[in-house]
C-alpha positions as CSV (number, residue, x, y, z in Angstrom):
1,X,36.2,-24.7,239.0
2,X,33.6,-21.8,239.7
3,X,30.3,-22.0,241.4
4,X,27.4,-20.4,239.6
5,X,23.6,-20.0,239.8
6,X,21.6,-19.2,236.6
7,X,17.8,-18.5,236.2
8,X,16.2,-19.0,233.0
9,X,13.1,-17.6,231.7
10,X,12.0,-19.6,228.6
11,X,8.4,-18.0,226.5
12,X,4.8,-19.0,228.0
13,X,3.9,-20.7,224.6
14,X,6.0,-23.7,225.2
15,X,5.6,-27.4,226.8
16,X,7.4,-27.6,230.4
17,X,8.7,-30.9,228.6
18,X,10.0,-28.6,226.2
19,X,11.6,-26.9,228.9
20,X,12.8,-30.3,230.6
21,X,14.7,-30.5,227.0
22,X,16.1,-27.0,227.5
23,X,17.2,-27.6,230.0
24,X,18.9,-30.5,229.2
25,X,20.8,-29.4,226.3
26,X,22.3,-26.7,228.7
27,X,23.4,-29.4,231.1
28,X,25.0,-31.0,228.4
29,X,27.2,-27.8,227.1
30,X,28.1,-27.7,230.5
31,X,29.0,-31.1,231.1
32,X,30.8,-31.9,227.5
33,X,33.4,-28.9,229.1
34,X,34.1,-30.7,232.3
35,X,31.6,-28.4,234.6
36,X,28.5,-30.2,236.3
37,X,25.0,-28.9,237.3
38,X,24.5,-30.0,241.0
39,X,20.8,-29.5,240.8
40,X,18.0,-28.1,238.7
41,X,14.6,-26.6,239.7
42,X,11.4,-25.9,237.8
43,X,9.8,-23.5,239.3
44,X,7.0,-23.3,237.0
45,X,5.0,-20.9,234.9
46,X,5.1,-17.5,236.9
47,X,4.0,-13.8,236.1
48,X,6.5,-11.0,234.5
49,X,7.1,-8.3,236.0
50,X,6.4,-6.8,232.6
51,X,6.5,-7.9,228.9
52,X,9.1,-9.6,227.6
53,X,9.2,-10.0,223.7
54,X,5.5,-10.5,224.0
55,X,5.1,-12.4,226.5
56,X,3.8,-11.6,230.1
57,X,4.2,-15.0,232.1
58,X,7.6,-17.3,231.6
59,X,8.9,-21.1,232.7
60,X,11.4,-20.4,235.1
61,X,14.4,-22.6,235.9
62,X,17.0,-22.4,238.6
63,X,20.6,-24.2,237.6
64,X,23.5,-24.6,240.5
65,X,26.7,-25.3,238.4
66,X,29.9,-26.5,239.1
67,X,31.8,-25.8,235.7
68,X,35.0,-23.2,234.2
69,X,34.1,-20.6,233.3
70,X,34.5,-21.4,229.7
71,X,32.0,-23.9,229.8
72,X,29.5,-21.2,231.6
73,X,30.6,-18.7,228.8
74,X,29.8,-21.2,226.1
75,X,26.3,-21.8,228.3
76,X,25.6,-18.2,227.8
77,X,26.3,-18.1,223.9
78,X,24.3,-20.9,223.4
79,X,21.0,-19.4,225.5
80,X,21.3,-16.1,223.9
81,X,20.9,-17.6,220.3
82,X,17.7,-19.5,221.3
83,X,14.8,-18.1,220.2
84,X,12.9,-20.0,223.5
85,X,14.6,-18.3,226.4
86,X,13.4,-14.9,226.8
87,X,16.0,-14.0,229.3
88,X,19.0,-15.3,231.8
89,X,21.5,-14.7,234.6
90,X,23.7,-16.2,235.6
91,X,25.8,-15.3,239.2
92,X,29.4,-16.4,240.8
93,X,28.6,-17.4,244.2
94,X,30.7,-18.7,247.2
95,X,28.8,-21.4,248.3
96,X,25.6,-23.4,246.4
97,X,22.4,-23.6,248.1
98,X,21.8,-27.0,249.5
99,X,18.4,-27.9,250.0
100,X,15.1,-26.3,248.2
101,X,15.8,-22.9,247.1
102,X,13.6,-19.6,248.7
103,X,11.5,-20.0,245.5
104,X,10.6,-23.4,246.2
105,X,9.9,-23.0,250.2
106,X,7.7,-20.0,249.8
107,X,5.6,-22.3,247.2
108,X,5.3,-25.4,249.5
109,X,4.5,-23.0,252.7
110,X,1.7,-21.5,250.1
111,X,0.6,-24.8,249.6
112,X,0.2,-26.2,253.2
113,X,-1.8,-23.2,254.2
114,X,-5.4,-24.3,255.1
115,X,-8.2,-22.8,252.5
116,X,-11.0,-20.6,253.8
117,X,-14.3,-22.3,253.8
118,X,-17.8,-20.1,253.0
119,X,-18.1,-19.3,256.3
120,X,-14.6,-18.3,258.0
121,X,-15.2,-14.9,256.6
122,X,-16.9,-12.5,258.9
123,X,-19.7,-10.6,257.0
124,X,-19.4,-7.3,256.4
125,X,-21.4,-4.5,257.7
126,X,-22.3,-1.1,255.6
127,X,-20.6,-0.3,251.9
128,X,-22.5,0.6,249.0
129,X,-26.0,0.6,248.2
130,X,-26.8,-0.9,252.1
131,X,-28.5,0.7,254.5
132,X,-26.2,3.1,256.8
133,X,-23.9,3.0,254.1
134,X,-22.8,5.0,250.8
135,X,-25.2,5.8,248.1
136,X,-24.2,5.5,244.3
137,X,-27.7,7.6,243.3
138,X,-27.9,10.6,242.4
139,X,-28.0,13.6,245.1
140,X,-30.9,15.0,246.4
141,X,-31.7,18.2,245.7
142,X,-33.3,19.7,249.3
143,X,-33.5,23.5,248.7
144,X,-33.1,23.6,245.4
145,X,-35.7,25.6,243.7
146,X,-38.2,23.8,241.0
């Protein structure tokens, strides 16, 4: 058997226990065929890179399969009938990813990083409308004749 990685994008306007469902009916294609999905990751409700049927954010999910590829083939037919995914892809790789993938670390590292209080921000000095600064007004008019 093959070793694949798919990322679906399912539409902003659904339940991520909708997705869970998805998500689960694709397992079971997959698995009804003799292939296997290894592990599964929701990586949320992110931002498009731009619109999509409509839509400008999307519930990602990331699949590592173990399956034939009839079974991924079927996988595929399936996802592109469904009115709910907005787009897919799906990859032959060597090896699967053990562990959280690059998705997921970059989000947990986001998350450990300590939050700026009030006052961790140095203050500013100059900018518009402040004294040494820019003026927004109107220019005066020094030598011009009345």
């Amino acid at each position: 058997m093959s070793l694949y990685e798919c990322v679906v994008i399912a539409r902003q306007d659904i339940a991520a226990t909708q997705v869970e469902t998805l998500t689960d009916d694709l397992t079971n294609i997959l698995t009804a065929q003799g292939g296997q999905v290894s592990k599964r990751e929701y990586w949320g409700l992110r931002n498009i890179a731009y619109r999509m049927k409509k839509n400008r954010k999307g519930h990602y999910v990331l699949l590592n399969i173990d399956a034939p590829s009839v079974a991924v083939k079927e996988m595929e037919r399936q996802m592109s009938l469904n009115e709910d995914i907005l787009r897919f892809q799906t990859v032959r790789v060597e090896e699967l990813e053990e562990g959280p993938s690059a998705v997921m670390q970059s989000k947990n590292q986001r998350d450990e990083r300590p939050r700026r209080e009030e006052g961790d921000r140095p203050r500013r000095e100059g900018g518009y409308g402040r004294e040494g600064g820019y003026s927004r007004g109107p220019r005066s008019n020094e030598g011009a004749e009345a």
